[in-house]
Backbone as CSV, one residue per row, in Angstrom:
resi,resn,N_x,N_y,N_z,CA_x,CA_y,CA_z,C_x,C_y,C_z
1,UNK,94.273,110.912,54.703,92.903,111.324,54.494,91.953,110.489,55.353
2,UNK,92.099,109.209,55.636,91.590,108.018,56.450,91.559,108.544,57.616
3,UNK,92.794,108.954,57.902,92.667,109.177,59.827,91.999,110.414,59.966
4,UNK,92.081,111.462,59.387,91.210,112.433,59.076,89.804,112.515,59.198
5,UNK,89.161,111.496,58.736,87.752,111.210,58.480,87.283,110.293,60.019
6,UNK,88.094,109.901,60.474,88.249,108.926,61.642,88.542,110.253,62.799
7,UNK,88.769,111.359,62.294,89.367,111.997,63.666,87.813,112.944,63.790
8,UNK,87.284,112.714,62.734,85.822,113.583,62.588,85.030,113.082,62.889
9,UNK,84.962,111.544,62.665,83.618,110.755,63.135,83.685,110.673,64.735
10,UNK,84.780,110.466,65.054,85.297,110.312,66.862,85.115,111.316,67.447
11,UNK,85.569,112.862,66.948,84.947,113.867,67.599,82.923,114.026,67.140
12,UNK,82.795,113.674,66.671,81.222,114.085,66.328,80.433,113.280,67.512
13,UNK,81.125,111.945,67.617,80.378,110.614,68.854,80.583,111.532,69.899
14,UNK,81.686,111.914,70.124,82.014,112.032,71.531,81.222,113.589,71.867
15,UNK,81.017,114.329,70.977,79.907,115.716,70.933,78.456,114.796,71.501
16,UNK,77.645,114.013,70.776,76.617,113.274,70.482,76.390,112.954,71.965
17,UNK,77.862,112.310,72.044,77.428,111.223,73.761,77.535,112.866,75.076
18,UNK,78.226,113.697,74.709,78.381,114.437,75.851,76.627,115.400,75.784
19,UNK,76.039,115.529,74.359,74.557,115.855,74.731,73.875,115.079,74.775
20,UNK,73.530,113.685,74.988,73.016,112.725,75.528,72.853,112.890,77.161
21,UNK,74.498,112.628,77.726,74.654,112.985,79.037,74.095,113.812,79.423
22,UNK,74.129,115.415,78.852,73.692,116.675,79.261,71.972,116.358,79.591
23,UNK,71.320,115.980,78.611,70.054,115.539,78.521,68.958,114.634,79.175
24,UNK,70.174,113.997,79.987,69.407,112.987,81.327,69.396,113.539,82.069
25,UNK,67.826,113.316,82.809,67.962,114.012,84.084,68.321,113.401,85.287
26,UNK,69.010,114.168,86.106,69.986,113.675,87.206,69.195,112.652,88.185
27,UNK,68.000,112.932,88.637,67.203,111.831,89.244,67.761,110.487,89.272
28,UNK,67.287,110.384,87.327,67.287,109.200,86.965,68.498,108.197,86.938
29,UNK,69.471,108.906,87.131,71.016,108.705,87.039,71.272,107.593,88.637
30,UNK,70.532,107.978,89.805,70.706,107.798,90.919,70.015,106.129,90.887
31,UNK,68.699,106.024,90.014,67.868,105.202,90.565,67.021,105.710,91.453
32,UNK,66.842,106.870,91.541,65.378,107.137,92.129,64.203,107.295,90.979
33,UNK,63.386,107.188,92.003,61.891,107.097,90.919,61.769,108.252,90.677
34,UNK,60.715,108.599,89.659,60.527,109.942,89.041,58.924,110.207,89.470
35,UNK,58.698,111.114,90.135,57.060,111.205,90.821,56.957,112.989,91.091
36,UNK,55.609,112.985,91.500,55.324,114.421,91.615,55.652,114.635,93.276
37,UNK,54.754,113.410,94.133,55.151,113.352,95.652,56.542,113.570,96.085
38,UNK,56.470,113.918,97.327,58.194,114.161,97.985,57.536,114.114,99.761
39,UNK,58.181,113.373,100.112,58.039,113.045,101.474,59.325,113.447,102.205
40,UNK,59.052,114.006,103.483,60.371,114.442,103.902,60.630,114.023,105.496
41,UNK,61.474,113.286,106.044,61.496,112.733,107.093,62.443,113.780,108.141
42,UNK,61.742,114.131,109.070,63.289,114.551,110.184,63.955,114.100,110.530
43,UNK,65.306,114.860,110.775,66.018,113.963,110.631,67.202,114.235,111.799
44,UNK,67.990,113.420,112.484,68.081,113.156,113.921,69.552,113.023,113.701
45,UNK,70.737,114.205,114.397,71.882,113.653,114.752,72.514,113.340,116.225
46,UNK,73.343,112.401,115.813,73.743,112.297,117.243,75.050,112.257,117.129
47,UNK,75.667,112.487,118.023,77.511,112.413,118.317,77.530,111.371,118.963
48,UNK,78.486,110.331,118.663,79.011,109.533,118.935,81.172,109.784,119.357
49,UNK,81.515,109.752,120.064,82.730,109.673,120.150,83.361,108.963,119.190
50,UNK,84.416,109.269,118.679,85.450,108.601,117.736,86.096,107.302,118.770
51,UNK,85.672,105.897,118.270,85.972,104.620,118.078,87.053,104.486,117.308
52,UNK,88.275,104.502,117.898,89.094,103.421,117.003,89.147,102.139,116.075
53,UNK,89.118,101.866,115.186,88.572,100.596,114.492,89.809,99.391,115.770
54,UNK,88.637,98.283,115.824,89.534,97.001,116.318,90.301,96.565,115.250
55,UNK,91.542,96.602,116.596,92.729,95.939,116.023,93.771,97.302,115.640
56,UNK,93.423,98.817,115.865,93.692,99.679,115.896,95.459,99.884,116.895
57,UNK,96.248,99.944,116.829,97.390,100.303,118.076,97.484,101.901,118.086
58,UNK,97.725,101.780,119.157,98.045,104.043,118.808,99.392,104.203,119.126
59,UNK,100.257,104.409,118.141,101.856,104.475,118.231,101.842,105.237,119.626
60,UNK,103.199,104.808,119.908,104.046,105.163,121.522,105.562,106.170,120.276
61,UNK,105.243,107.549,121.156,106.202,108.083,120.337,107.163,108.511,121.473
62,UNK,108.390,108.675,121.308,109.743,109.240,121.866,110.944,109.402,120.696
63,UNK,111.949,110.469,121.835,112.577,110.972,121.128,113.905,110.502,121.367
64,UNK,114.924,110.061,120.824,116.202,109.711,121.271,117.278,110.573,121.034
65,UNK,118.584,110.222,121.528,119.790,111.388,121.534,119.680,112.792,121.945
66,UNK,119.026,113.365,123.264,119.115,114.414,123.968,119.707,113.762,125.124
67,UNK,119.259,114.761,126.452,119.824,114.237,127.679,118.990,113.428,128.442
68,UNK,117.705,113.237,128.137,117.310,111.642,128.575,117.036,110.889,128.190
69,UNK,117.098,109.921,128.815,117.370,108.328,128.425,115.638,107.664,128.174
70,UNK,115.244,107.566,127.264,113.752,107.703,126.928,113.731,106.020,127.844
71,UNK,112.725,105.737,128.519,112.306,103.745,127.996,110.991,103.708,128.581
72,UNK,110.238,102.904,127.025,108.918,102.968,127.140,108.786,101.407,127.868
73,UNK,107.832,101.882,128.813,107.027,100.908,129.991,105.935,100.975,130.890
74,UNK,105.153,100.473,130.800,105.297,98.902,130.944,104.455,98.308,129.668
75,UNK,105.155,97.689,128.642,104.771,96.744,127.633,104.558,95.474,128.015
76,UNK,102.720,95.085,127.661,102.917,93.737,128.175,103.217,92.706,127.033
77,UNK,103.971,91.425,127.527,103.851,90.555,126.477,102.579,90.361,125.894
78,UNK,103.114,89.913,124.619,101.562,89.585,123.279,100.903,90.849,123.437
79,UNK,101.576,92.232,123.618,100.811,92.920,123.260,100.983,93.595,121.627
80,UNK,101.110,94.212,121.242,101.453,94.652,120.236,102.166,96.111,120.180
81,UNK,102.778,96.544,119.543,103.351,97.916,120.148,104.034,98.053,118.988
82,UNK,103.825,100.045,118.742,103.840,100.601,117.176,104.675,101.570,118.336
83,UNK,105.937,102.067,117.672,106.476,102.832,118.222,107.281,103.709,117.117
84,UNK,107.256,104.828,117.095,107.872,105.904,116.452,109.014,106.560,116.828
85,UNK,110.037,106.320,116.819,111.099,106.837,117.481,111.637,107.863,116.768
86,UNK,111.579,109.099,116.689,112.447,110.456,116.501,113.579,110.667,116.950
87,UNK,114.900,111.268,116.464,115.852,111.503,116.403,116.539,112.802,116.384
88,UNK,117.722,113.315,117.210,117.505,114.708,117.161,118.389,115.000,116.369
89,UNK,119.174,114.237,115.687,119.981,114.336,114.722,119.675,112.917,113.903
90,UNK,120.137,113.140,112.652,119.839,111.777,111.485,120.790,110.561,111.952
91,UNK,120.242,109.414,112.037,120.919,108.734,112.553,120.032,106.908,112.288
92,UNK,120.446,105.934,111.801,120.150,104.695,112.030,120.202,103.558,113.326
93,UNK,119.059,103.355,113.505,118.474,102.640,115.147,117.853,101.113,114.512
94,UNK,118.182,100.679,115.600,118.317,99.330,115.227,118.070,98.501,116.555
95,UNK,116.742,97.170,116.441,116.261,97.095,117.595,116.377,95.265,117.320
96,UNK,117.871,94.710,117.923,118.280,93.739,117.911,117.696,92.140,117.944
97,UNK,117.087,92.371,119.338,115.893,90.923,119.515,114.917,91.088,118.617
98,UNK,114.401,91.991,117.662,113.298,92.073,117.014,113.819,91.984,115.507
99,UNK,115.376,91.944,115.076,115.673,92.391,114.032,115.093,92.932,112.872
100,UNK,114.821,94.702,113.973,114.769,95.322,112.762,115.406,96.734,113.064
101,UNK,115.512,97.359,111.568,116.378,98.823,111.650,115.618,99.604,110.756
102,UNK,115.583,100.884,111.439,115.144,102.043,111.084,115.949,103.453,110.754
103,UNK,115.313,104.269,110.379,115.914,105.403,110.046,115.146,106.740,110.390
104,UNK,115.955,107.278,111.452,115.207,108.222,112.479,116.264,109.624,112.134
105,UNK,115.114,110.616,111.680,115.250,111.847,111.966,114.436,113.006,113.056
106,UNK,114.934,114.495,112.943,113.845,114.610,113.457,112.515,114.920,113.441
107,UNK,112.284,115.323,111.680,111.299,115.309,111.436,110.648,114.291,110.357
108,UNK,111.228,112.828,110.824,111.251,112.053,110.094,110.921,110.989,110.828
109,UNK,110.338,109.668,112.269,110.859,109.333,112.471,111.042,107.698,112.228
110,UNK,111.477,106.767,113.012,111.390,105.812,112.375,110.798,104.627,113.082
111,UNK,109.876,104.259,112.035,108.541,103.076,112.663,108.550,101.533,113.078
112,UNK,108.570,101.225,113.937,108.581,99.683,114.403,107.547,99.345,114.700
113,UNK,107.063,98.320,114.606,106.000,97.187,114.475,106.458,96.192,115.352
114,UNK,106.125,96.285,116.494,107.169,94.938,117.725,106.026,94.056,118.318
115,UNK,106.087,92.813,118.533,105.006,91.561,119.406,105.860,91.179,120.156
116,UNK,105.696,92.157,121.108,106.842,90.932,122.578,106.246,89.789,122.557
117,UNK,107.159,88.591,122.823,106.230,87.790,123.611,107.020,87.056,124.499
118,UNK,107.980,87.686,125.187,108.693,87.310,126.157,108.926,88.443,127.187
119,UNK,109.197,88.567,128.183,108.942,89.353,129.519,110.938,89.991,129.205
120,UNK,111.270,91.265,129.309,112.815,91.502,129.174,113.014,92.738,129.294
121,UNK,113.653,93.401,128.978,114.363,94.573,128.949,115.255,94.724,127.488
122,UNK,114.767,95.606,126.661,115.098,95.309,125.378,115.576,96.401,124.851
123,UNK,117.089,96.464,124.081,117.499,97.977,123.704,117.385,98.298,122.388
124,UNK,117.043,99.662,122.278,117.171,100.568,120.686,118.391,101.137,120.350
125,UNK,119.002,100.571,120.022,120.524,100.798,119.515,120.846,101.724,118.536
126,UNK,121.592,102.750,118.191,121.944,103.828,117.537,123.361,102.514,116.981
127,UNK,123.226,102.698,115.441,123.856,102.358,114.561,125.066,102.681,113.639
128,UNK,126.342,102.761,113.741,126.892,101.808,113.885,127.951,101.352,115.277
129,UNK,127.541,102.322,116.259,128.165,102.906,117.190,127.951,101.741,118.518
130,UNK,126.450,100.855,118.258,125.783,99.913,119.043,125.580,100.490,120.662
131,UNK,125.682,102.100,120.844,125.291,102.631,122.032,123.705,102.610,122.314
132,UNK,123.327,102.291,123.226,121.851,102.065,123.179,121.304,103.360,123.356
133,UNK,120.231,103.750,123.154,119.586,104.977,122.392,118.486,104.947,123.540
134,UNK,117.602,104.210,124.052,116.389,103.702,124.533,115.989,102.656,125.266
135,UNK,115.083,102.059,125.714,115.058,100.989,126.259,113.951,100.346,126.139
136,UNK,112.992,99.652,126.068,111.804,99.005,125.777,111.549,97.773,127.305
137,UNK,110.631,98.189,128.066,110.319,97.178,129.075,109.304,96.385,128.852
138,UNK,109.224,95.025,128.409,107.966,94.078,128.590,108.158,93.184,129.902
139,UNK,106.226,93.370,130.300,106.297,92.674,131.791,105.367,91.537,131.451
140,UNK,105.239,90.560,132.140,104.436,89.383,132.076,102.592,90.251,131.969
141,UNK,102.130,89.443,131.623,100.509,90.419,131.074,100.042,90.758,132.316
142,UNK,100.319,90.195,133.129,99.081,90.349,135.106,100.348,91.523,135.315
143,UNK,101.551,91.748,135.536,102.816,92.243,136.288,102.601,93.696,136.446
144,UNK,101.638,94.494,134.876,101.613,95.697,135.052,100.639,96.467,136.071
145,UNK,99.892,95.343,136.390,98.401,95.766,136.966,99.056,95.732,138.474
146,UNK,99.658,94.528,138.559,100.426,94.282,140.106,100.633,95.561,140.463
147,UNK,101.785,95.969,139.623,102.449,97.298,140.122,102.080,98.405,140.256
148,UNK,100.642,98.151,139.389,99.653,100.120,139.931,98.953,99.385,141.459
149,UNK,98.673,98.099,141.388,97.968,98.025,142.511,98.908,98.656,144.217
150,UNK,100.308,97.878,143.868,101.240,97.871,144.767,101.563,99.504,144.703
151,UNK,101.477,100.159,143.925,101.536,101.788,143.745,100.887,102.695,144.676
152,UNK,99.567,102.020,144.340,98.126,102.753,145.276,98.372,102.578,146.652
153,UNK,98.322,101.270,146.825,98.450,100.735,148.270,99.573,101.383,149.111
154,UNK,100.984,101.731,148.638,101.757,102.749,149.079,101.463,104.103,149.123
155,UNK,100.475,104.440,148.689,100.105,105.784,148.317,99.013,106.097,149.371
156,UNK,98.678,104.861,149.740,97.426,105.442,150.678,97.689,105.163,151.879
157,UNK,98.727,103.924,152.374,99.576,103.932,153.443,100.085,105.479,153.745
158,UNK,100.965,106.281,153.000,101.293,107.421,153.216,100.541,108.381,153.601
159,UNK,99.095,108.576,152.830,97.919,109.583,152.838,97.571,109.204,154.530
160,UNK,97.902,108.292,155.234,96.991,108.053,156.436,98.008,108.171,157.807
């Protein structure tokens, strides 16, 4: 009979408080003032291009186990590098100097988080088989710039 009387008083509050709620006006809810005036400002858009937040990486994606031999380059040391590796069949990859292992499908694939900080040639290994899958190139931080420069400069030797 107790909980009864308790299940009546609890529904009656909770009636009470929901026409209370109903009964405020929404204004006031915000913290705006309550006035007869209304001022209205124009109002100005602009486009801005989408900014990546700093500190942002934009994954490097490839695909492993078809007929080419994927290898992402040129990675510089201390850079940071998010790489997604897809798989064309299910299969565990495993990226030795960095010890870590993933699990790559193909609509699945699998995520590494890598900080070179040594200059190498580094493999993505298909698991348990230890056939390398990929290849990962880090160059000293100046080395990549060298090589577009040394790129151009052959390129325009030729053009002339």
């Amino acid at each position: 009979m107790a909980a009864r009387r308790l299940l009546i008083v609890m529904l009656v509050l909770l009636g009470l408080s929901t026409l209370a709620a109903a009964l405020v006006p929404q204004h006031s809810r915000r913290g705006e003032t309550t006035g007869a005036t209304t001022s209205t400002q124009p109002t100005t858009t602009t486009t801005t291009p989408a900014v990546p937040p700093p500190g942002y990486v934009r994954p490097t994606k490839i695909t492993v186990g078809g007929r080419q031999f994927p290898v992402v380059s040129p990675v510089k040391a201390g850079d940071q590098l998010v790489l997604l590796v897809a798989s064309r069949f299910p299969t565990q990859l495993e990226i030795q100097e960095f010890g870590q292992v993933g699990f790559a499908a193909p609509d699945a694939p699998a995520r590494f988080a890598l900080l070179p900080t040594t200059p190498g040639t580094f493999g993505i290994q298909f698991q348990p088989s230890g056939k390398v899958a990929a290849q990962i190139r880090v160059v000293a931080p100046g080395q990549g710039e060298k090589q577009k420069q040394q790129k151009k400069a052959k390129e325009g030797k030729r053009k002339r």
